[in-house]
C-alpha positions in Angstrom: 127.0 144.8 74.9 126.1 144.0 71.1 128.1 140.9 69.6 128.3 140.5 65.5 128.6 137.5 63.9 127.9 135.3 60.9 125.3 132.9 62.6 123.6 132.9 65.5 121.6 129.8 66.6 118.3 130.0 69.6 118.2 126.6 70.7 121.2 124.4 72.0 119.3 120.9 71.2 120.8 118.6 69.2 119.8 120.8 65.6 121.0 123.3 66.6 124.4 122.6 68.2 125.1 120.0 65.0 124.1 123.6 63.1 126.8 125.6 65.0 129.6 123.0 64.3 128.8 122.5 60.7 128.7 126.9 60.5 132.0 126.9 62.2 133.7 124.4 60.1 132.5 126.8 56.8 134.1 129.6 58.6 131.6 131.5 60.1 131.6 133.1 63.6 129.1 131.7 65.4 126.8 131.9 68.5 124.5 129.7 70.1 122.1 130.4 72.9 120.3 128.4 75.1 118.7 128.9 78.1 118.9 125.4 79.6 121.7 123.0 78.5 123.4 122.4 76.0 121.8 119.2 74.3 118.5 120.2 74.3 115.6 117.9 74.6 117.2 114.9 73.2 119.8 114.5 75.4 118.4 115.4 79.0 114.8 115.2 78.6 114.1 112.4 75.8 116.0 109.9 73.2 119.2 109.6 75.4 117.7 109.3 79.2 114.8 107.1 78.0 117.4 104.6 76.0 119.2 104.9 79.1 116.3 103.4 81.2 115.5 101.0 78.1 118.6 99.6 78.4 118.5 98.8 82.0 114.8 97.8 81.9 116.1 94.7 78.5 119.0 93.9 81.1 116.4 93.6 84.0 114.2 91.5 81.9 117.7 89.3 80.5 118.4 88.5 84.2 114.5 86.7 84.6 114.6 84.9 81.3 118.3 83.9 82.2 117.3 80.2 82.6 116.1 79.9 79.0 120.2 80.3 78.6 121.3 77.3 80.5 122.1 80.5 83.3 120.4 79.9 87.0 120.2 83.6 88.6 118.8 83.7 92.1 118.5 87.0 94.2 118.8 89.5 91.3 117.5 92.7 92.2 116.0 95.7 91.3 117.9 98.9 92.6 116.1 102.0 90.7 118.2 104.7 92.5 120.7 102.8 90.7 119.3 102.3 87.1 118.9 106.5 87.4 122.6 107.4 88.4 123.7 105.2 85.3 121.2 107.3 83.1 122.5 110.5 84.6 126.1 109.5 83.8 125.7 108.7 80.4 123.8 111.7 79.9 126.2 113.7 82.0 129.2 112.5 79.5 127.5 113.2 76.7 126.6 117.1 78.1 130.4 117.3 78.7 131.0 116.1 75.2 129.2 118.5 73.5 130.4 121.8 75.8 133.8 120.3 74.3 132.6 120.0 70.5 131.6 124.1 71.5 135.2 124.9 72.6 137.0 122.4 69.9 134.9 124.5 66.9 135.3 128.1 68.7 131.7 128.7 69.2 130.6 131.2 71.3 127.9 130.0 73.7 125.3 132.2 75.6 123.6 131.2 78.4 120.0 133.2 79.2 117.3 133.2 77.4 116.9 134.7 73.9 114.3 136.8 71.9 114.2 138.0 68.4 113.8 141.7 68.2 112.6 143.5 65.1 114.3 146.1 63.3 116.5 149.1 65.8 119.5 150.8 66.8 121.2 147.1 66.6 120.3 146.1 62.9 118.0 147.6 60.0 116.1 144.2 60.1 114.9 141.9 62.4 116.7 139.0 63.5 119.1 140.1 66.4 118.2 138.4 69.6 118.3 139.8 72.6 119.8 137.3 75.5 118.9 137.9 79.4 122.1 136.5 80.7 121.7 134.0 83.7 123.4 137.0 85.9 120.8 139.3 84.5 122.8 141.1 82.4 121.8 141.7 78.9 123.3 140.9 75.8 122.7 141.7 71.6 123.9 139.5 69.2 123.3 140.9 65.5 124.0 138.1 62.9 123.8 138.1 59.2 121.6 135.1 59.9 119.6 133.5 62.7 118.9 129.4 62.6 115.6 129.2 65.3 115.7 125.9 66.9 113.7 126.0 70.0 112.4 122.9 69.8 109.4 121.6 71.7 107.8 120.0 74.8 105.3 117.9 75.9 100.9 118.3 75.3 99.3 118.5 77.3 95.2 117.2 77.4 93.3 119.7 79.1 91.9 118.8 82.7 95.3 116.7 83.3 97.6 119.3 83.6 100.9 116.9 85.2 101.2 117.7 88.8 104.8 115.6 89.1 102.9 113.5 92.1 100.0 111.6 90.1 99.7 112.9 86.6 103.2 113.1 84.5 104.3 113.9 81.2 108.1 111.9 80.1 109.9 114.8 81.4 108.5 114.0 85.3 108.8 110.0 84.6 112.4 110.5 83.8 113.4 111.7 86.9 111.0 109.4 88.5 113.2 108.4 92.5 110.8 105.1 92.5 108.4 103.0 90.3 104.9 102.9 90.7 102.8 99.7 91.2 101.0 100.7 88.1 100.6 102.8 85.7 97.8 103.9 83.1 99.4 105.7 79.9 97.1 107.9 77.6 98.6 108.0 74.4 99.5 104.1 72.3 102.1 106.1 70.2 106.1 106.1 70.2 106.6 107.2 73.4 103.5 106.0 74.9 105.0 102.2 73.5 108.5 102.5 74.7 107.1 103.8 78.2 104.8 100.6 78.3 107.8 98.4 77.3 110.5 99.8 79.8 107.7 99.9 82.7 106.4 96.3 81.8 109.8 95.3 81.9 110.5 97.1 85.3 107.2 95.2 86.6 105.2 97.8 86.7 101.2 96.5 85.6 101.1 99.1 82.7 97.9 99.9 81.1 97.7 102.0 77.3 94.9 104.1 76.5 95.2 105.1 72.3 92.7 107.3 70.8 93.5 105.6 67.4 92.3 102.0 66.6 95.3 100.7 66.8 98.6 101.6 68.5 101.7 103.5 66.7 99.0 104.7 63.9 101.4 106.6 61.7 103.4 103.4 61.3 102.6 100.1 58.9 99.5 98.3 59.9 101.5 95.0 60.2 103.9 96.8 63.0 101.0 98.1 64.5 99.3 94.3 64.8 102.7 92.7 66.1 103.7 95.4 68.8 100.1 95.1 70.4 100.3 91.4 70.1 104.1 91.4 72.0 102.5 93.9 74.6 99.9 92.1 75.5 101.7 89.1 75.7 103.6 90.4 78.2 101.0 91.3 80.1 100.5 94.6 79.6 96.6 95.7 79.3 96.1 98.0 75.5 92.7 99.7 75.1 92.5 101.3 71.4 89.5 103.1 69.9 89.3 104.7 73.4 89.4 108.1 75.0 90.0 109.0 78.5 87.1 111.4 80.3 89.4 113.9 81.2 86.3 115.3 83.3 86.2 111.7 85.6 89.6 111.8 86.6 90.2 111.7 90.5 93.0 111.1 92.8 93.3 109.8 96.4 95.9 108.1 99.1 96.2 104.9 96.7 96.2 106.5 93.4 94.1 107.7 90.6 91.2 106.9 88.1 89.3 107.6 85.2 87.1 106.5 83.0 87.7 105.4 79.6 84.8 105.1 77.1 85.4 102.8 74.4 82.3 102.7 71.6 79.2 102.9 74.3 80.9 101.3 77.0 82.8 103.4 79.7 85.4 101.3 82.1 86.8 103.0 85.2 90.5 102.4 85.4 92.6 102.8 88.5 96.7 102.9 89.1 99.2 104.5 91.3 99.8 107.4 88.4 98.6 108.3 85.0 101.4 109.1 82.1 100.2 112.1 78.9 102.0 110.7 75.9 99.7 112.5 73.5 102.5 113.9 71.6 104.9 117.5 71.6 104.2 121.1 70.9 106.6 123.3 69.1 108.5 125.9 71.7 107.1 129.1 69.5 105.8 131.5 72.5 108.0 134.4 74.0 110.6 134.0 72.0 109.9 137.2 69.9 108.5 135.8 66.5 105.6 139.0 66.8 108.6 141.1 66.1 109.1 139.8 62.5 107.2 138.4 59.7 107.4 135.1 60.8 104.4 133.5 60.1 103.0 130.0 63.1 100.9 127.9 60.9 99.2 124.6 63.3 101.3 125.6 66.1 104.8 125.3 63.8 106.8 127.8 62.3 106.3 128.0 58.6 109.3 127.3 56.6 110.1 126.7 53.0 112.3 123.6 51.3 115.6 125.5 52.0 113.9 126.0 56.1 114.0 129.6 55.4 111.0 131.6 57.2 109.1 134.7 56.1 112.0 136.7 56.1 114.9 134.8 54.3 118.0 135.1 56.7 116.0 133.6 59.6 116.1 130.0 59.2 113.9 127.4 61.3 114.6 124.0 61.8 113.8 121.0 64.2 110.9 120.3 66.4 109.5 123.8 65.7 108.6 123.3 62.8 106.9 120.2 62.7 107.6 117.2 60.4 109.4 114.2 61.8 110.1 115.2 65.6 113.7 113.3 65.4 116.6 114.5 66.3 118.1 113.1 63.7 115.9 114.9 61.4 116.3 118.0 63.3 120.3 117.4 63.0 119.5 116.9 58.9 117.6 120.0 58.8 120.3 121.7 60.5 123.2 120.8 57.8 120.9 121.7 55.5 120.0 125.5 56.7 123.8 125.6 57.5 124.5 124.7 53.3 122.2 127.0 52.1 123.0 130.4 54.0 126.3 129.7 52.8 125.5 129.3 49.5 126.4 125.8 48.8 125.0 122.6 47.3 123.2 120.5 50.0 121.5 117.1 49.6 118.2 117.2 51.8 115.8 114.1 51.6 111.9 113.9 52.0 110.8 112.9 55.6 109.5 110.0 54.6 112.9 108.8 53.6 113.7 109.7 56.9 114.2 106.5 59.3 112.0 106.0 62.0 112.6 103.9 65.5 110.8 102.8 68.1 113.2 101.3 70.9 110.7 98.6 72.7 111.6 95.3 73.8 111.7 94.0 70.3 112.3 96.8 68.6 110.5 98.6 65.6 112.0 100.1 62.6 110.4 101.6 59.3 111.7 104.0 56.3 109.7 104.9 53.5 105.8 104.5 53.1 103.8 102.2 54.9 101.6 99.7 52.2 98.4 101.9 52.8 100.4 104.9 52.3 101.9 103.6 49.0 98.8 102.7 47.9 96.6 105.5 49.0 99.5 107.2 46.2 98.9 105.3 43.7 101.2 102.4 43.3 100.2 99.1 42.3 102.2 97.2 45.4 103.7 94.4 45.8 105.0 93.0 49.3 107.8 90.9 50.9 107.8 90.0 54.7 110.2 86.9 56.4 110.2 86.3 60.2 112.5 86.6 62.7 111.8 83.0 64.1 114.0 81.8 60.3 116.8 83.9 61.0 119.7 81.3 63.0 121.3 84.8 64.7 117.6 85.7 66.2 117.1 82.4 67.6 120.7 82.8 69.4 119.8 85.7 71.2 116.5 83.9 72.2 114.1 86.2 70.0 111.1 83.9 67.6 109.3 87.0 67.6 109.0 90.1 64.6 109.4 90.3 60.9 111.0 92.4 58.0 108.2 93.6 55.4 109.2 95.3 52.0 107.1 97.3 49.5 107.8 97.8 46.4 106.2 99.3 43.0 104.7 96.6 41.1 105.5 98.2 38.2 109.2 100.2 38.5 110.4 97.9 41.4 111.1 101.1 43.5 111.5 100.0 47.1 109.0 102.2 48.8 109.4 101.2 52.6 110.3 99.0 54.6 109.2 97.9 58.0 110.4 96.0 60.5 109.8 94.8 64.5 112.3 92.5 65.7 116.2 92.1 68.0 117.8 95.5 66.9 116.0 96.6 64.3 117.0 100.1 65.0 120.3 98.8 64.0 119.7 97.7 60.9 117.4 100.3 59.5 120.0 102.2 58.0 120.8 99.2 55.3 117.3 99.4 54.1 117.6 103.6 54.0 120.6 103.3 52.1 119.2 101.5 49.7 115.8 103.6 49.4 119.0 106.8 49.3 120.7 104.8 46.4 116.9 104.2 44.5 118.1 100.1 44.6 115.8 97.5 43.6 114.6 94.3 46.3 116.2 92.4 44.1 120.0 94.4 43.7 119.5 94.5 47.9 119.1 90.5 47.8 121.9 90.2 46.0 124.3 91.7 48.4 125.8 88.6 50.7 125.1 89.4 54.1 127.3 88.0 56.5 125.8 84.3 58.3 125.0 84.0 61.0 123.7 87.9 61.4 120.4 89.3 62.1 121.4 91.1 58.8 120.4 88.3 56.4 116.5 88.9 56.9 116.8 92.2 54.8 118.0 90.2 52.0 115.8 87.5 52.4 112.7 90.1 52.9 113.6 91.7 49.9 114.2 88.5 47.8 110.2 87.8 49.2 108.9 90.7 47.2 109.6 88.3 44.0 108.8 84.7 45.6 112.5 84.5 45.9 113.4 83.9 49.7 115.6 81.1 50.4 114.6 80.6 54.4 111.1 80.1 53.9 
């Protein structure tokens, strides 16, 4: 059976279902297929199911700190089984959500797994995809254009391959029945930190292995400094600079180990299982890109500013094709391939204006350029930071630690990031992305009166600290 329509979408995740709707709203017939669930990534395997555990794990760690409240807990306990059927529902809700987002916007959706075919009987060019139905049956859908969004999936490093038993990647540890004793994690960046957090929290002994001299790399030095300083404070064991020896790695009845050389010293570690956060790999094989002019550059799927490929009515967006692995990115990207196969007007925004979180216990938060990045540019900068521990809102929810820091141009008074770690800094990101949006000035954002007392007033304060103008401190 061939089906025509207007847009098709490969990929279900969260780029390309937010695609789909946006298509449908513009008026074009649309169908999406996926071969798993509807979601993607994002919502079964990563952002919501790990928040999910997050969540429980800053509850958890509430309960044992409750005494610092003027609250006396005895007997509080543990259940994991538990903490998983709540992840499950959540996720479960959301899954049902978006299957009703599909039927609300009349979007056809194929389940089976899809391939782009070249030119044939179907269509003078390539770009139809051919769909092997869950039943086995075969389908043809032949759209005027094709959004790829197959996402990605964990690396792997080679030599530990996960097994599901002692070596996992974050798809296995999701679905994890109990917790390990311990728990050594390669890899010191996002993932790698929140995993440390949630486990540490859980009381799991958690050690982090990070290639890179310092953890979260690709953020701002100063975040870097803080969240290994909160880690380790909280007991959790950070090696950087270091590299496991893939080739040492054993297992037995009590666990694993390996050994880690750091400079000229090699130490053996030992836990109950080892965790690859080493980052994700585009989903680019068998999906039929050989039958086009698609060109794979570094594993990604080469695309231009308006996330058109090779071949101009095959768009690519999310995770495939590199950038900012977000799904919030991957959404953007979406809306904007959506705009401009429809020939509209479409305002799209450089990654690095794109916010970035980190969901540890404090969180971290940055948009923009970090100060070495800024400078490594060009720009004479000039710096604001304020704490936490001056904020009266932070010290009522029984957090001293974190900061907000600002950069700015010396010259233009650009805001060119900002950075934070801190009690839901994930929340107020977006303030400080509006303003970068809006080109504001640190001193036009310190002038807006934020709200007291709110963990709000340390953006203003940060920014009035570019100019030796902070009032807390």
């Amino acid at each position: 059976m061939t089906i025509h329509c207007d847009v098709a979408i490969l990929g279900g995740g969260t780029g390309g279902y937010v695609a789909a709707i946006r298509a449908a709203q513009l008026g074009k017939e649309v169908v999406i297929i996926e071969k798993d669930k509807l979601g993607g990534t994002c919502l079964h395997r990563g952002c919501i199911p790990s928040k999910a555990l997050l969540r429980s794990a800053e509850v958890y760690a509430t309960i044992k700190e409750s005494a610092q409240y003027g609250i006396e807990t005895s007997g509080a306990q543990l259940v994991f089984p538990k903490v998983q059927e709540r992840k499950e529902a959540v996720v479960e809700q959301l899954h049902q959500g978006v299957q009703f987002l599909m039927r609300k916007n009349k979007i056809t959706v194929l389940s089976g797994k899809g391939r782009v075919i070249g030119p044939s009987i179907f269509s003078p060019k390539s770009g139809a995809v051919a769909v092997e139905l869950e039943d086995g049956e075969m389908e043809t859908v032949v759209p005027a254009h094709l959004i790829i969004a197959t996402g990605s999936r964990p690396r792997v490093l080679p030599g530990l391959e996960p097994d599901g038993e002692f070596i996992l990647s974050s798809d296995e540890a999701l679905t994890m029945e109990k917790l390990p004793a311990s728990l050594i994690i390669v890899g010191g960046g996002v993932i790698g930190v929140e995993w440390a957090s949630m486990l540490n929290d859980f009381g799991v002994e958690v050690t982090v292995v990070e290639a890179a001299n310092r953890l979260i790399p690709t953020e701002d030095e100063d975040v870097s400094r803080e969240m290994q300083r909160l880690l380790a404070k909280r007991g959790v064991k950070v090696l950087t600079g270091a590299q496991v020896l893939a080739e040492t790695y054993g297992k037995d009845e009590e666990g694993v180990q390996i050994d880690v050389q750091k400079g000229d010293e090699t130490e053996t570690l030992s836990a109950s299982k080892l965790l690859i956060s080493v980052g994700r790999q585009a989903n680019v094989e068998n999906i039929g890109l050989e039958n086009t002019d698609i060109r794979v550059e570094r594993g990604f799927i080469s695309v231009n500013e308006y996330l058109q490929t090779n071949e101009p009515h095959i768009y690519a967006i999310g995770d495939c094709i590199g950038g900012l692995q977000l799904a919030h990115a991957a959404s953007h990207e979406g809306l904007q391939a959506v705009h401009h196969l429809a020939g509209e007007e479409f305002h799209s925004v450089p990654n690095y204006m794109i916010p970035r979180c980190i969901y540890t216990r404090p969180e971290a938060a940055s948009v923009g350029l970090t100060e070495q990045e800024a400078r490594e540019r060009g720009h004479q900068v000039k710096t604001g930071k304020f704490p936490f521990q001056a904020i009266g809102k932070s010290l009522v929810y029984g957090s001293r630690d974190g900061f907000v820091k600002v950069v700015a141009d010396q010259e233009t008074n650009d805001i060119l990031g900002v950075h934070m770690v801190g009690t839901h800094v994930t929340d107020l990101i977006s303030e400080a992305a509006l303003a970068q949006l809006l080109d504001a000035t640190p001193w036009e954002v310190g002038q807006l009166i934020h709200p007291h007392p709110t963990l709000s007033e340390i953006l203003g304060e940060a920014m009035l600290a570019v100019d030796g103008q902070a009032i807390g401190i």
